[in-house]
C-alpha positions as CSV (number, residue, x, y, z in Angstrom):
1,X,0.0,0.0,0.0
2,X,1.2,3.9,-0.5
3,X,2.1,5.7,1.8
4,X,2.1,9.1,1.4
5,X,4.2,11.3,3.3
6,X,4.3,15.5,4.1
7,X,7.6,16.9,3.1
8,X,9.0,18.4,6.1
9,X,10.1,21.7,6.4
10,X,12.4,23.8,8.8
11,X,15.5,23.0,10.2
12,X,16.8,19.2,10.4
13,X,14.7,18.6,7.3
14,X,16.5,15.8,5.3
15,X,17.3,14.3,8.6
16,X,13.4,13.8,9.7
17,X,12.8,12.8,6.6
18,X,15.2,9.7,6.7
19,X,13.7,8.6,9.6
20,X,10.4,9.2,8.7
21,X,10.6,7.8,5.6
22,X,9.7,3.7,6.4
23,X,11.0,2.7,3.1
24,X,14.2,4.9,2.9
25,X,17.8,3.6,2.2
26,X,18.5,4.7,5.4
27,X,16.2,2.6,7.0
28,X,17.1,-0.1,5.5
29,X,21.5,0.5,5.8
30,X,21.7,2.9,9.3
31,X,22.3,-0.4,11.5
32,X,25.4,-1.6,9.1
33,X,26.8,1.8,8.3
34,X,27.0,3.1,12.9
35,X,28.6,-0.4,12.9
36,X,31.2,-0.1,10.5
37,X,31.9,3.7,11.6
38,X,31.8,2.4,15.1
39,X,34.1,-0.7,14.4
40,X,36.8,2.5,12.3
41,X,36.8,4.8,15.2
42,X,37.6,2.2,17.5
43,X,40.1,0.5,15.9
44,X,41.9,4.0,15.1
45,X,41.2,5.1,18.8
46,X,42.6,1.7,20.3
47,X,45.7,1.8,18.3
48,X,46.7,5.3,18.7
49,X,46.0,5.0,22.7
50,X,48.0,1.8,22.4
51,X,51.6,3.8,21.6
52,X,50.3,7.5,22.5
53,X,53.3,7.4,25.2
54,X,55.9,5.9,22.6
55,X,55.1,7.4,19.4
56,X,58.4,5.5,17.8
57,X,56.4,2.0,18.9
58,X,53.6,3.5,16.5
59,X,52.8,-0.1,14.8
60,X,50.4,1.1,12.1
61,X,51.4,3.8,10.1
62,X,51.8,1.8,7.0
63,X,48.3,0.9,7.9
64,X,46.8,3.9,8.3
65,X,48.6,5.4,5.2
66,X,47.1,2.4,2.9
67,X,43.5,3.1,4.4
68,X,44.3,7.1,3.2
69,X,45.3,5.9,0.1
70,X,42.2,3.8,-0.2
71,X,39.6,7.1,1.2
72,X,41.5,9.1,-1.7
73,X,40.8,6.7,-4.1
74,X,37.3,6.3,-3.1
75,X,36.5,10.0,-2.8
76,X,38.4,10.4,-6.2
77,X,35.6,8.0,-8.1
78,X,32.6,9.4,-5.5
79,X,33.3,13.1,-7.6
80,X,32.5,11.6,-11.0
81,X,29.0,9.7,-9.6
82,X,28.2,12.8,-7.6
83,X,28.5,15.0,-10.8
84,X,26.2,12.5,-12.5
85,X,24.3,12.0,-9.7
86,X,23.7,15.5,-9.3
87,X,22.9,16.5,-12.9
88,X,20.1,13.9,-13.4
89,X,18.8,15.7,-10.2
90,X,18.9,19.1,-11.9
91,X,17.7,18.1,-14.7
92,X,15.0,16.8,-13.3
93,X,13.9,19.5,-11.2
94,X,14.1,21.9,-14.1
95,X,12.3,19.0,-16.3
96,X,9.5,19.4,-13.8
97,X,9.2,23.1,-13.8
98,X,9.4,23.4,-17.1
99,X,6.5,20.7,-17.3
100,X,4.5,23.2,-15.3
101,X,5.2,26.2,-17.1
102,X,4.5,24.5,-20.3
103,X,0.8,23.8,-18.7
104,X,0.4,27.1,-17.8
105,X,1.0,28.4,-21.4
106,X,-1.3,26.2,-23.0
107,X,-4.3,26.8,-20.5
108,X,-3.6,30.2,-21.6
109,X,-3.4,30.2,-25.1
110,X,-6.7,28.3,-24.7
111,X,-8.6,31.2,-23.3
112,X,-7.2,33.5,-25.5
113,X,-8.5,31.3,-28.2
114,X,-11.7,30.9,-26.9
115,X,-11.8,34.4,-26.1
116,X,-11.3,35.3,-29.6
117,X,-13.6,32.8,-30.8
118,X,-16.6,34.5,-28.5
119,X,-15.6,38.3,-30.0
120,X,-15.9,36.5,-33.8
121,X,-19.0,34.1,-33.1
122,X,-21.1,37.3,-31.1
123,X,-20.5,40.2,-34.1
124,X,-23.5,42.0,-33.8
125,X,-24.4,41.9,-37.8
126,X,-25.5,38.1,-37.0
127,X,-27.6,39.1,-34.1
128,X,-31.3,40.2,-34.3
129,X,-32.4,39.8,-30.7
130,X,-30.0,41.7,-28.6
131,X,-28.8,45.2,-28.1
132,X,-25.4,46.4,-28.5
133,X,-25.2,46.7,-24.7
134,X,-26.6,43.4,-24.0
135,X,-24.3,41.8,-26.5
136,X,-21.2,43.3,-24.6
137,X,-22.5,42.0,-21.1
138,X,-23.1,38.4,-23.1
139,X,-19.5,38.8,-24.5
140,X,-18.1,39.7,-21.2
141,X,-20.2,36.5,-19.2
142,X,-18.7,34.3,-20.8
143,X,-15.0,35.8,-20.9
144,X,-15.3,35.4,-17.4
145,X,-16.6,32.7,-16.6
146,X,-13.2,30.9,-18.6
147,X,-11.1,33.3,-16.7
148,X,-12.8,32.7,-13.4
149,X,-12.4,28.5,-14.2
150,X,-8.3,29.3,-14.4
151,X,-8.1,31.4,-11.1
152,X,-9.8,28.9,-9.4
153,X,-7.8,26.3,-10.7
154,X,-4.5,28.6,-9.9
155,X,-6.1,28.7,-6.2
156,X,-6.6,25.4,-5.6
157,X,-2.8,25.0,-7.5
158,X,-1.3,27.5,-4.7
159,X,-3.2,27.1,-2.0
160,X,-2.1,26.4,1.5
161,X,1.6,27.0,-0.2
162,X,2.4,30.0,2.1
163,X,1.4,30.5,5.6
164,X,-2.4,30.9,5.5
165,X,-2.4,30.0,2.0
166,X,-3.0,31.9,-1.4
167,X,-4.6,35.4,0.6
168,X,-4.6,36.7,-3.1
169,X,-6.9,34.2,-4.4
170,X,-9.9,33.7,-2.0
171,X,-13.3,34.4,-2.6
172,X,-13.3,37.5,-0.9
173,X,-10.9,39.0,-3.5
174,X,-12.1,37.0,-6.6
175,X,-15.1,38.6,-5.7
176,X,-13.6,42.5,-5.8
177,X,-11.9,41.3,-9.0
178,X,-15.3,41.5,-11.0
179,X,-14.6,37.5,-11.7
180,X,-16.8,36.0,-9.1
181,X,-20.3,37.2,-8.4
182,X,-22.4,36.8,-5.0
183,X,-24.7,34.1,-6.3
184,X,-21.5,32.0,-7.4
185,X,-19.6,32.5,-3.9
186,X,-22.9,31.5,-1.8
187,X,-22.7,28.4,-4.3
188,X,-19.0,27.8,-3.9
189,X,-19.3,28.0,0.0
190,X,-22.4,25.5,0.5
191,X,-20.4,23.2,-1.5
192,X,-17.0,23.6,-0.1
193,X,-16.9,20.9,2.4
194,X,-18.4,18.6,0.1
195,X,-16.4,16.8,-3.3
196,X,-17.2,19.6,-5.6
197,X,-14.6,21.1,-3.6
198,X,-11.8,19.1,-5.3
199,X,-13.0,20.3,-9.3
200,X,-14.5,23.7,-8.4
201,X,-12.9,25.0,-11.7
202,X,-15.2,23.0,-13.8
203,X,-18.7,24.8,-12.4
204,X,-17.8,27.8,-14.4
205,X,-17.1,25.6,-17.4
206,X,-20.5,24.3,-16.8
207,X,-22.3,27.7,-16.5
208,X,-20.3,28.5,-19.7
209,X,-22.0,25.6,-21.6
210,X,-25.4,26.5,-20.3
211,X,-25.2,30.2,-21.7
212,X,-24.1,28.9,-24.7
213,X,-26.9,26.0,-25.2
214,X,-29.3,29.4,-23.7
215,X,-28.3,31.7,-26.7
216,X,-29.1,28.2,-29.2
217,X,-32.2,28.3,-28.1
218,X,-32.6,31.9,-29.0
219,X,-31.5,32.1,-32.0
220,X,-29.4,34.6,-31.6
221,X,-26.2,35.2,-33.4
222,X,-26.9,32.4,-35.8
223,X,-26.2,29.9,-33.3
224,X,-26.9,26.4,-33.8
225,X,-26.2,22.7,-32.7
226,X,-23.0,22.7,-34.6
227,X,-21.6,26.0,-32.3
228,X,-22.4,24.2,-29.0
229,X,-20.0,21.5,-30.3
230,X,-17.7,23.7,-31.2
231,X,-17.4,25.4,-27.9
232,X,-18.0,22.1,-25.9
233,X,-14.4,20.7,-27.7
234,X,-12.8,24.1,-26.7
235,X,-14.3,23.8,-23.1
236,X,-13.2,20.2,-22.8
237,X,-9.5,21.1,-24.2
238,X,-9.4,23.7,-21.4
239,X,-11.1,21.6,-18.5
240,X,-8.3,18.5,-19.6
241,X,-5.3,21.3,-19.7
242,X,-6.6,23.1,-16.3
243,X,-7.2,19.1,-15.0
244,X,-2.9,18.5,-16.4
245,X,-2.1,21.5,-14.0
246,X,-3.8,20.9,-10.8
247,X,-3.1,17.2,-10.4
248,X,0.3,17.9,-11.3
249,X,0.8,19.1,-8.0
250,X,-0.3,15.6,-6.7
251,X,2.1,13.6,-8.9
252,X,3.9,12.0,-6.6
253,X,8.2,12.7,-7.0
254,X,10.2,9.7,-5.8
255,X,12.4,10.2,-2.4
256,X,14.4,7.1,-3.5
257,X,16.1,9.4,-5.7
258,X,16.5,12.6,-3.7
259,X,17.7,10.4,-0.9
260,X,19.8,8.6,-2.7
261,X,21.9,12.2,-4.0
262,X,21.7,13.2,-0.5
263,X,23.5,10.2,1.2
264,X,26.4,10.2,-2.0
265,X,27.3,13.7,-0.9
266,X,27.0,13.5,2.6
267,X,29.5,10.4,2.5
268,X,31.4,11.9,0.4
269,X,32.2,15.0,2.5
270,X,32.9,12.0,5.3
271,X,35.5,10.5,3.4
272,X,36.9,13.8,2.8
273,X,37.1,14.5,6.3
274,X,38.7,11.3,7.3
275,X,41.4,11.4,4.4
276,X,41.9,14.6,5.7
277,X,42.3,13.5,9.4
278,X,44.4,10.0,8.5
């Protein structure tokens, strides 16, 4: 079974998570490697207590210069991994962002698309039932409603990031902006603690639909059956791209390999040390 686990923050952070971690390499190795560090520091304590009153009776120097010799040879073939090591690891923290940026360019050349596609498919020479102000508030609905979809998907993306979460993105302020009305936030609210909380961004692609299949019905603007499909593909493309982003954040990233960096360096800086000491 998974087990899912919060990435610790503050001080002491990789260390919690090693031990935290039930299926970490360090769970699996700490017993072996305080033994053989144990069994080292005794051995090299032992012997130099043995002759620390004759140093000429020293008996191990030959010893202890092999066992530098073998810690510089080590720590000479640790760089090359580590630089290996540690590029896959870039890369694929950069692969990752740039994933995410990527997501957040097509959502919003979606939207401009759409957006564009609502300015060309509501010209007022097609339209015998509105006015021109009414066809600028029906132009405007639905612009919002496609931007109000991608802030709430941005929320839910952010939130609880920062302290307090994304105070930038609430209701409160999505309501200022002009993108969220009072109906919609009562709506949002009575449904937050329920699962509608989890794909909120889709109501407004919903509500998007519906105005769409309302002005069909109408007649205006030379709708027909043919333009609700044409919208529904662009409001699917969007609600699949906005879908990409926010589960993203889910996608699990695997310790095994961030541990696994961690642990090379840190032994390596202990083999420096110990070359250094020997």
């Amino acid at each position: 079974m998974t087990i899912q686990y919060v990435d610790p923050f503050g001080n002491f952070r990789f260390l919690r998570l090693m031990f935290l971690w039930r299926g970490g390499i360090f769970q699996v190795m700490w017993l072996e490697l305080l033994v053989a560090l144990s069994l080292v520091t005794a051995t090299i304590g032992i012997a130099y207590a043995a002759t620390q009153d004759k140093p000429e009776d020293w008996i191990f120097p030959a010893h202890i210069r092999s066992l530098s010799g073998v810690l510089a040879f080590v720590a000479t073939r640790f760089q090359a991994a580590i630089g290996l090591m540690l590029g896959f690891y870039t890369a694929t923290c950069f692969g990752r962002f740039t994933k995410v940026q990527q997501m957040k360019g097509n959502i919003q050349r979606i939207i401009n698309k759409t957006s564009l596609r609502i300015l060309y498919k509501t010209k007022e020479g097609s339209n015998d039932v509105f006015t021109s102000d009414e066809i600028r508030n029906i132009r405007t609905e639905l612009v919002r409603l496609i931007n109000l979809s991608h802030a709430l998907a941005i929320r839910q993306v952010y939130e609880g990031t920062s302290k307090g979460g994304d105070q930038s993105l609430t209701y409160d302020s999505l309501l200022a902006s002009g993108l969220l009305t009072e109906k919609e936030r009562a709506w949002f609210i009575d449904n937050e603690r329920s699962d509608l909380r989890v794909i909120e961004y889709v109501a407004p692609l919903a509500w998007f639909q519906d105005n769409i299949n309302s002005l069909v019905k109408k007649e205006a603007f030379q709708f027909n059956p043919f333009t609700v499909e044409e919208f529904g593909s662009t409001i699917l493309a969007l609600q699949e791209a906005l879908d990409d982003l926010v589960f993203s954040v889910a996608e699990p990233v695997p310790l095994i390999y961030t541990q696994l960096v961690q642990i090379v360096v840190r032994l390596y800086l202990v083999l420096l040390l110990l070359d250094s000491i020997l």
